[in-house]
Chimera marker file (.cmm) of the C-alpha trace (Angstrom):
<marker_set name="trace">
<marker id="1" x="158.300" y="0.205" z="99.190" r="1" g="1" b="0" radius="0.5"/>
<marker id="2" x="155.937" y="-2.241" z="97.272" r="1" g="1" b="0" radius="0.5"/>
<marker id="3" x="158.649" y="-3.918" z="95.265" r="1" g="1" b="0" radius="0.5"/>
<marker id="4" x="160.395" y="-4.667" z="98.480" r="1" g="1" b="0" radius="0.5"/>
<marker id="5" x="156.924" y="-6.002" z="99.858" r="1" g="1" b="0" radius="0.5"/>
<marker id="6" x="156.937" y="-7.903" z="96.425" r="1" g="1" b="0" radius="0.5"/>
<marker id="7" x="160.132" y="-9.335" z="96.392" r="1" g="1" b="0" radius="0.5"/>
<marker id="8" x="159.273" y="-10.066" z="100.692" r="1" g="1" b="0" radius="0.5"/>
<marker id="9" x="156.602" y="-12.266" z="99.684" r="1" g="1" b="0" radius="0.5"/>
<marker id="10" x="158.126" y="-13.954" z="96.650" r="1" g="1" b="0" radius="0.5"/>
<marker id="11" x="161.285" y="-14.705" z="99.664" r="1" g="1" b="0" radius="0.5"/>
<marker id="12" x="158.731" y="-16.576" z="101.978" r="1" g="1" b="0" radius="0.5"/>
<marker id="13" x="157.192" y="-18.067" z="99.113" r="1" g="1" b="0" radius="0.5"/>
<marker id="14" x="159.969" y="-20.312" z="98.078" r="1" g="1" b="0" radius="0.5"/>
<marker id="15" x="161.140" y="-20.515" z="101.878" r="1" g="1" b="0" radius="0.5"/>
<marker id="16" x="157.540" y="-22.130" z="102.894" r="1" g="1" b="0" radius="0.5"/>
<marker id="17" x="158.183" y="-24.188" z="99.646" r="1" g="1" b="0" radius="0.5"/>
<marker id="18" x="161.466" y="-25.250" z="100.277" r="1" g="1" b="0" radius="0.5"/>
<marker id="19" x="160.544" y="-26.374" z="104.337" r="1" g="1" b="0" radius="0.5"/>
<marker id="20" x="157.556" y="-28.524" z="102.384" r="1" g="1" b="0" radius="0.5"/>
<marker id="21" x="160.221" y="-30.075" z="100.346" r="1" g="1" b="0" radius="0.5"/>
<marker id="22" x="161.861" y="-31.229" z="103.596" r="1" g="1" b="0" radius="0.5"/>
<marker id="23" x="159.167" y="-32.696" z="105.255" r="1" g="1" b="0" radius="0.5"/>
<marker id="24" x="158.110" y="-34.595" z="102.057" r="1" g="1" b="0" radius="0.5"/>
<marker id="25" x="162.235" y="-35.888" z="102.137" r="1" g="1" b="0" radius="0.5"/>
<marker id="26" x="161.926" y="-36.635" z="105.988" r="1" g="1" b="0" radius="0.5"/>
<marker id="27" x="158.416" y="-38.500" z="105.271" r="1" g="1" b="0" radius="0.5"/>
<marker id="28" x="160.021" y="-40.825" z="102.609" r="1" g="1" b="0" radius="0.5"/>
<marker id="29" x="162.893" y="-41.416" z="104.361" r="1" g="1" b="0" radius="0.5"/>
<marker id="30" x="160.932" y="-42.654" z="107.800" r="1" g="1" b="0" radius="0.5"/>
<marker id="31" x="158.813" y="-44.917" z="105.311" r="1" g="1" b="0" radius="0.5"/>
<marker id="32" x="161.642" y="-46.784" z="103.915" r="1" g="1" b="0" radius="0.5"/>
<marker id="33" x="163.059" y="-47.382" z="107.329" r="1" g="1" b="0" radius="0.5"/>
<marker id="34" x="159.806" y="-48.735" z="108.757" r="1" g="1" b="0" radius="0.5"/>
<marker id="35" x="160.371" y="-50.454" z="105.504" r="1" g="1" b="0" radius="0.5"/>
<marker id="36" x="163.719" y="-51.949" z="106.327" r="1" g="1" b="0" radius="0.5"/>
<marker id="37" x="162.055" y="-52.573" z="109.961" r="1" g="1" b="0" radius="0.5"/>
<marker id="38" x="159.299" y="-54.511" z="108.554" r="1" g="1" b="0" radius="0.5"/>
<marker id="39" x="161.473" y="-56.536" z="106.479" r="1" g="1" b="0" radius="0.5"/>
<marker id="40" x="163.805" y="-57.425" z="109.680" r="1" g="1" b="0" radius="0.5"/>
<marker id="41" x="160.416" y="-58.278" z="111.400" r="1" g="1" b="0" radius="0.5"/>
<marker id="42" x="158.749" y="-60.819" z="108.721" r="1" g="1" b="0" radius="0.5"/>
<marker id="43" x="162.258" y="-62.382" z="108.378" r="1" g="1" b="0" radius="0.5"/>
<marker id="44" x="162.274" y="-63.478" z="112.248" r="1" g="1" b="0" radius="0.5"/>
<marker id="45" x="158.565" y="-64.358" z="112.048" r="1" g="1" b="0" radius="0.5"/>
<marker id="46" x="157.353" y="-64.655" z="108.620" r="1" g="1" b="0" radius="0.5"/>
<marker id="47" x="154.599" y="-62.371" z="109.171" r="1" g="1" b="0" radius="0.5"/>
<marker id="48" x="154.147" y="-58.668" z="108.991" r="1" g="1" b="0" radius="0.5"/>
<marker id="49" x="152.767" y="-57.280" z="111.730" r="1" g="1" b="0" radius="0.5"/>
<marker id="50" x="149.590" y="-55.993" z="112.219" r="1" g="1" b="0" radius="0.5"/>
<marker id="51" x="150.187" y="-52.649" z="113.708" r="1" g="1" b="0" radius="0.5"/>
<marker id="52" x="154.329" y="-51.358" z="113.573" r="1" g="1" b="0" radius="0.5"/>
<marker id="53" x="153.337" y="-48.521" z="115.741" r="1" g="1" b="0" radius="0.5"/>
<marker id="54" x="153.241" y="-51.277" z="118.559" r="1" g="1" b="0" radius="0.5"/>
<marker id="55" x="155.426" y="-54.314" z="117.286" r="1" g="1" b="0" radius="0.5"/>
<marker id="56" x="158.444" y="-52.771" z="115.842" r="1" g="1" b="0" radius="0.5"/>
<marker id="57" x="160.002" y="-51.928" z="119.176" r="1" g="1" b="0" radius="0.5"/>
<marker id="58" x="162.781" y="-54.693" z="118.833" r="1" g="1" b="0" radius="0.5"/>
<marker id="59" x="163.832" y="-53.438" z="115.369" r="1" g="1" b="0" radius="0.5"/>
<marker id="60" x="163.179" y="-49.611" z="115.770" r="1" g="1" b="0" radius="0.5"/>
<marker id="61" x="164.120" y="-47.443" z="118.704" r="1" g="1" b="0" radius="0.5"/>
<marker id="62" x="161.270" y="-44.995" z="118.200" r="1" g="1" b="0" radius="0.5"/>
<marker id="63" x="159.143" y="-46.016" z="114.682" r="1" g="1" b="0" radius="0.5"/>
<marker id="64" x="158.969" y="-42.600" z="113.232" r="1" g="1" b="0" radius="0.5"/>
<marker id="65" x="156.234" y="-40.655" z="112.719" r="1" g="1" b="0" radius="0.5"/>
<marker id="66" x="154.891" y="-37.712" z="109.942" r="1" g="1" b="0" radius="0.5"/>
<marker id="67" x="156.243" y="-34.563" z="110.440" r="1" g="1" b="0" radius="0.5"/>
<marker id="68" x="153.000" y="-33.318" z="111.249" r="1" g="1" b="0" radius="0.5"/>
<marker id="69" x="153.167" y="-35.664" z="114.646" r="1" g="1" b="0" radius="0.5"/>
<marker id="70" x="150.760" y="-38.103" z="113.280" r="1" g="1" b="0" radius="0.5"/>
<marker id="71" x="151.772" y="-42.130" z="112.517" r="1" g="1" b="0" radius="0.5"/>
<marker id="72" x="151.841" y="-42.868" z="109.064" r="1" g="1" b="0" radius="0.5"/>
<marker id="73" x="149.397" y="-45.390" z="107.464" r="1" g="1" b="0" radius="0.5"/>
<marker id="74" x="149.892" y="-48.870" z="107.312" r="1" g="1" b="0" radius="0.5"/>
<marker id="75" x="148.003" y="-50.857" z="106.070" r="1" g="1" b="0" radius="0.5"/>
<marker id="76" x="148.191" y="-55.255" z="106.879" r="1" g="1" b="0" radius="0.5"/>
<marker id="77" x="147.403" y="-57.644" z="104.181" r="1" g="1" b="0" radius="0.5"/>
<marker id="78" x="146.487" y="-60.195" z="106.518" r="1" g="1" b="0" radius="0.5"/>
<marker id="79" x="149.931" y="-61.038" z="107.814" r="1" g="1" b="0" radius="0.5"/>
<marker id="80" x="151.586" y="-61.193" z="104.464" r="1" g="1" b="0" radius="0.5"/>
<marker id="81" x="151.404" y="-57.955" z="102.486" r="1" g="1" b="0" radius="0.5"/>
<marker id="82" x="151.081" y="-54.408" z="103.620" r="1" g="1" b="0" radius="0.5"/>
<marker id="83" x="150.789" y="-50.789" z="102.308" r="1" g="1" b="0" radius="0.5"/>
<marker id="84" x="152.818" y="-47.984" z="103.944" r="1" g="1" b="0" radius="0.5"/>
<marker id="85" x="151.708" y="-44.749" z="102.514" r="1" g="1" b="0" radius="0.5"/>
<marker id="86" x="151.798" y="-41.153" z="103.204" r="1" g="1" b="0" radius="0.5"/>
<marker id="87" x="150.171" y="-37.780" z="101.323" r="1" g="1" b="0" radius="0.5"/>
<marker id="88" x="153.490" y="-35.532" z="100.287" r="1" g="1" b="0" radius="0.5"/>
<marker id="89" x="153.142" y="-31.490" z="100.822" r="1" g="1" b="0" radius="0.5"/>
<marker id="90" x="154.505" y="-30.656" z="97.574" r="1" g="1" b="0" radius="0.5"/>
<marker id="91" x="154.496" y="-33.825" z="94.894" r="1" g="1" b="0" radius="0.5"/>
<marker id="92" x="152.767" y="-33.483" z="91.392" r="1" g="1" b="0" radius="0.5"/>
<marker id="93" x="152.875" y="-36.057" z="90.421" r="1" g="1" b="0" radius="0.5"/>
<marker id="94" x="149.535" y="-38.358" z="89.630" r="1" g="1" b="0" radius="0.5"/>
<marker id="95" x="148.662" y="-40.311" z="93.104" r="1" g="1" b="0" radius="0.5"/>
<marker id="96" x="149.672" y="-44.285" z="93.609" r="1" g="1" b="0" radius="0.5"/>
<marker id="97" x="146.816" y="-46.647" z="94.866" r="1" g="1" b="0" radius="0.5"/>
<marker id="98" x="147.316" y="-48.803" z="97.610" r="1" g="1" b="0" radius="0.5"/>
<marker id="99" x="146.780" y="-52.676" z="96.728" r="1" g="1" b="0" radius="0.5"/>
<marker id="100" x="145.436" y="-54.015" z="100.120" r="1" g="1" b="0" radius="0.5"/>
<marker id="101" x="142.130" y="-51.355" z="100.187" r="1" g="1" b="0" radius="0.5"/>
<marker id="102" x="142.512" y="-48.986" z="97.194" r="1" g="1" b="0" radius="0.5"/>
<marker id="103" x="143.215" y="-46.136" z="99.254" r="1" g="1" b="0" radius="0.5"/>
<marker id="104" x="144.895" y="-43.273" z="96.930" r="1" g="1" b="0" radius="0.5"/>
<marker id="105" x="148.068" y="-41.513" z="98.402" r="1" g="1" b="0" radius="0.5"/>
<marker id="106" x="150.944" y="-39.564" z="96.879" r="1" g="1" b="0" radius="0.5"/>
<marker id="107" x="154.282" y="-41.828" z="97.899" r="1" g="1" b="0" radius="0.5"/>
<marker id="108" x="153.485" y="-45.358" z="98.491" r="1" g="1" b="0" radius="0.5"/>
<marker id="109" x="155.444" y="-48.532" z="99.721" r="1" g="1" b="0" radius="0.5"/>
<marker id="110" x="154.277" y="-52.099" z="99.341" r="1" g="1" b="0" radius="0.5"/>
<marker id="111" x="155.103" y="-55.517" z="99.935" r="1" g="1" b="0" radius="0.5"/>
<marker id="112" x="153.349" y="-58.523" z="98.630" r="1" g="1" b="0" radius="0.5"/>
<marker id="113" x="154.343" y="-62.361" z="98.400" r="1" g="1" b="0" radius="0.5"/>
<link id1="1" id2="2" r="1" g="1" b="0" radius="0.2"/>
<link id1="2" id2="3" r="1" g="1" b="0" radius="0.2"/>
<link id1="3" id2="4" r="1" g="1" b="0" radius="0.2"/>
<link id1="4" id2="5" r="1" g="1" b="0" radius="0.2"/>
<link id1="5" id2="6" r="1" g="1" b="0" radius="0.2"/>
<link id1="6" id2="7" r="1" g="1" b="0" radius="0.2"/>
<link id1="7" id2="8" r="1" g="1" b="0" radius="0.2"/>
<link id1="8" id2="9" r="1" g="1" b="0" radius="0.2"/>
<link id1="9" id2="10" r="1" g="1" b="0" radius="0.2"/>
<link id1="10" id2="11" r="1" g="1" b="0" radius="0.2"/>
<link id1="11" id2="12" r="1" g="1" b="0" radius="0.2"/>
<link id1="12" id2="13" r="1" g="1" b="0" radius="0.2"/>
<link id1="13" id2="14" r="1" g="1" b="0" radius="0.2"/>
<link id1="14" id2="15" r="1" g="1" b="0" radius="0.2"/>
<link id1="15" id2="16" r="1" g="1" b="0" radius="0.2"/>
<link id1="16" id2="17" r="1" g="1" b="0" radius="0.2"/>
<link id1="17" id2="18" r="1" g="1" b="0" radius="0.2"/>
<link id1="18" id2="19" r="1" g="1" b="0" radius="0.2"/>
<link id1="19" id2="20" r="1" g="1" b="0" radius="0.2"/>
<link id1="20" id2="21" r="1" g="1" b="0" radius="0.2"/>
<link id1="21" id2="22" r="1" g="1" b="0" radius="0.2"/>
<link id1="22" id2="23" r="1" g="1" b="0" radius="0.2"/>
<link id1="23" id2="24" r="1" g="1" b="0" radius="0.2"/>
<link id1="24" id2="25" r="1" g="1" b="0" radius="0.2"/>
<link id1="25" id2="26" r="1" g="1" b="0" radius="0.2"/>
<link id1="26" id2="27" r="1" g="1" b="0" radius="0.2"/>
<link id1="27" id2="28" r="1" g="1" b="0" radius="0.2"/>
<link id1="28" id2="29" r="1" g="1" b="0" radius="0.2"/>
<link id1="29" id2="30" r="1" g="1" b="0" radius="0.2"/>
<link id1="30" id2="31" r="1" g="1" b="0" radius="0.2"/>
<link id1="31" id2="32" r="1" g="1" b="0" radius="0.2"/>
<link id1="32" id2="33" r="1" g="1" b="0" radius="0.2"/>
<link id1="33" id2="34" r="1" g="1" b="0" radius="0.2"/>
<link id1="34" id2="35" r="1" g="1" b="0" radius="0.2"/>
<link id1="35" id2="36" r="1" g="1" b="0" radius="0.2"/>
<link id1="36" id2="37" r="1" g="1" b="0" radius="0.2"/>
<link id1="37" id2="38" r="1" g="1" b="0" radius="0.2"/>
<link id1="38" id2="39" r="1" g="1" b="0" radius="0.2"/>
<link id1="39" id2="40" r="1" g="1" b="0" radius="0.2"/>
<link id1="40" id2="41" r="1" g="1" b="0" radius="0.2"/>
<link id1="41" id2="42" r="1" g="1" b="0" radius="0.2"/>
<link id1="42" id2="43" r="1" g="1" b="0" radius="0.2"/>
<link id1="43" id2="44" r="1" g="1" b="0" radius="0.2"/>
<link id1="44" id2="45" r="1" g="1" b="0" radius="0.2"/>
<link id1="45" id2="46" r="1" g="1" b="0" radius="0.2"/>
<link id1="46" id2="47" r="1" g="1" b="0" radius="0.2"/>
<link id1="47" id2="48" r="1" g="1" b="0" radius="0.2"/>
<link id1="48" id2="49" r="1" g="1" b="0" radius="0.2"/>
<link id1="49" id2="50" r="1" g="1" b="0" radius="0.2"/>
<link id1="50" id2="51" r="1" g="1" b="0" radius="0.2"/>
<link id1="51" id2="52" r="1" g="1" b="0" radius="0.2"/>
<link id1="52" id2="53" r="1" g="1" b="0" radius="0.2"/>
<link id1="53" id2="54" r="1" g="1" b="0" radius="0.2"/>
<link id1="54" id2="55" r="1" g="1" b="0" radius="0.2"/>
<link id1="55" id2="56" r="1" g="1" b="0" radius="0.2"/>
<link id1="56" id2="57" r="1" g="1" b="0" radius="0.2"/>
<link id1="57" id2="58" r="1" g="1" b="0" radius="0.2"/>
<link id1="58" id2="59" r="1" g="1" b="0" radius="0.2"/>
<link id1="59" id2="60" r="1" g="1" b="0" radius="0.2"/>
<link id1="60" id2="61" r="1" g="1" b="0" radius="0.2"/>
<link id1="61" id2="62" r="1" g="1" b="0" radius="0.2"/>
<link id1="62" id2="63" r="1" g="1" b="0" radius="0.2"/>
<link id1="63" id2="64" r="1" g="1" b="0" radius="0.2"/>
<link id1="64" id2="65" r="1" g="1" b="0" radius="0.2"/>
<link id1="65" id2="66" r="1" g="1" b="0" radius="0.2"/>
<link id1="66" id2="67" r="1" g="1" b="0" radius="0.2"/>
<link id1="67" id2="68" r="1" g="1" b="0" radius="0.2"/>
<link id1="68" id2="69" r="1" g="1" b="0" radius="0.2"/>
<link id1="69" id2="70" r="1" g="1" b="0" radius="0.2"/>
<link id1="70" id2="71" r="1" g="1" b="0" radius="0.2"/>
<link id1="71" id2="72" r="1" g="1" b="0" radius="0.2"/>
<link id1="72" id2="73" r="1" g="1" b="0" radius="0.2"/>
<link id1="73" id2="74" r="1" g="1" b="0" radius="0.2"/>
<link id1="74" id2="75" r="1" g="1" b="0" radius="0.2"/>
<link id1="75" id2="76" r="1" g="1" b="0" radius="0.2"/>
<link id1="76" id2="77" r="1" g="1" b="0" radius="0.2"/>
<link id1="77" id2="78" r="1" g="1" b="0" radius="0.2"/>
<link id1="78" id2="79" r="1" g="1" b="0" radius="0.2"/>
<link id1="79" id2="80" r="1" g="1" b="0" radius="0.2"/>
<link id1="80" id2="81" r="1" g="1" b="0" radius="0.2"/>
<link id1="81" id2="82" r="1" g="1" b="0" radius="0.2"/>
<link id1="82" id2="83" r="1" g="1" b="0" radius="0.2"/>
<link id1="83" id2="84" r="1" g="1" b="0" radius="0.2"/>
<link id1="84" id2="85" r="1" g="1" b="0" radius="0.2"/>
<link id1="85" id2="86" r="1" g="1" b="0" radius="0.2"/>
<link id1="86" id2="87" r="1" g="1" b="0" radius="0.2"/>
<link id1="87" id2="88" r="1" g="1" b="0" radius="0.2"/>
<link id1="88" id2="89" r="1" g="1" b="0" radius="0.2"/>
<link id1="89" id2="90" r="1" g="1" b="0" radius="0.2"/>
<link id1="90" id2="91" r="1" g="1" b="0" radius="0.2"/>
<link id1="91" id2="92" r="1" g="1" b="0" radius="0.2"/>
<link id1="92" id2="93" r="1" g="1" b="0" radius="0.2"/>
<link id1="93" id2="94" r="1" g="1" b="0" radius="0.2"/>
<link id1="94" id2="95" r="1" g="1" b="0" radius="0.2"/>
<link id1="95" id2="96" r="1" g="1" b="0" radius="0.2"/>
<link id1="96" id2="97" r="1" g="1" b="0" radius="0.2"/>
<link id1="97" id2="98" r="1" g="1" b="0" radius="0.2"/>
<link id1="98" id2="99" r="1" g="1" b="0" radius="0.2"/>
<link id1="99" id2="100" r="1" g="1" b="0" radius="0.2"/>
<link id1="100" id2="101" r="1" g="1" b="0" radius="0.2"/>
<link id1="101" id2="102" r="1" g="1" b="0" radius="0.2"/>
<link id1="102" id2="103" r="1" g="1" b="0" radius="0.2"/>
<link id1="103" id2="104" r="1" g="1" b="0" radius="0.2"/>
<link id1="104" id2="105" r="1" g="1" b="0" radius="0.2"/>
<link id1="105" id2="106" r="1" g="1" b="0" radius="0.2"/>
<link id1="106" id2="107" r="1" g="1" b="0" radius="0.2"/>
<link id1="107" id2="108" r="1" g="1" b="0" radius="0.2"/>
<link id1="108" id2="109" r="1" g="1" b="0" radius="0.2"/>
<link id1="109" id2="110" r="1" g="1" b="0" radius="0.2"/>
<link id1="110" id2="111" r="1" g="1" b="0" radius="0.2"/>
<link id1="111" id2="112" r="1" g="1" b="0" radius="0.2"/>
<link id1="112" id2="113" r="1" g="1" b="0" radius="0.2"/>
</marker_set>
C-alpha cells in the first residue's frame, strides 16, 4: 500500500508540474501577441499606448490575460518604449529586469526606439 501511495504522489507531482508548464507556454504566448498588437498600434499612431488593457480593442478581440485571471504588466515608456512582463510558474532561470522601472520578472518583452 505505501509504494502505491508513493508512486500516487510522485503521479500528481509531475501532473501539477506539467499543468505549470502550460500556463507558463500560454503566458508567453499572450505576451508576444499583445506584442504583435502593440506593434500594429504604434505603426498607425507612432505611439504605444498607455494602457493595452483599454486601447488595443481595434487590434485585439479580447487582449489576453494571465492564466491566473489577472492582466499582465505593462509597463509605458512615455509613449515610446514599454515593458511587458510576467512571473513564470516553473522557469529557473536567473530573472530579466525591466528597462522602463527596474522591476525584476522571469519572461520579459521590450521595445525601445
Amino acid at each position: 500500500m505505501a509504494i502505491i501511495a508513493i508512486l500516487i504522489s510522485i503521479g500528481l507531482a509531475a501532473f501539477t508540474r506539467a499543468q505549470a508548464q502550460a500556463r507558463d507556454g500560454q503566458r508567453q504566448s499572450d505576451l508576444r501577441n499583445i506584442q504583435g498588437a502593440l506593434e500594429q498600434y504604434y505603426s498607425d499612431n507612432n505611439v504605444y499606448p498607455s494602457d493595452p488593457y483599454t486601447e488595443l480593442g481595434t487590434y485585439l478581440r479580447e487582449v489576453p490575460k494571465n492564466p491566473d485571471g489577472s492582466n499582465y504588466n505593462y509597463v509605458g515608456g512615455g509613449g515610446q518604449t514599454y515593458c511587458l512582463t510576467a512571473d513564470l510558474e516553473t522557469d529557473d532561470s536567473p530573472s530579466q529586469t525591466c528597462p522602463i522601472d527596474a522591476s525584476s520578472h522571469d519572461f520579459v518583452i521590450t521595445q525601445s526606439d
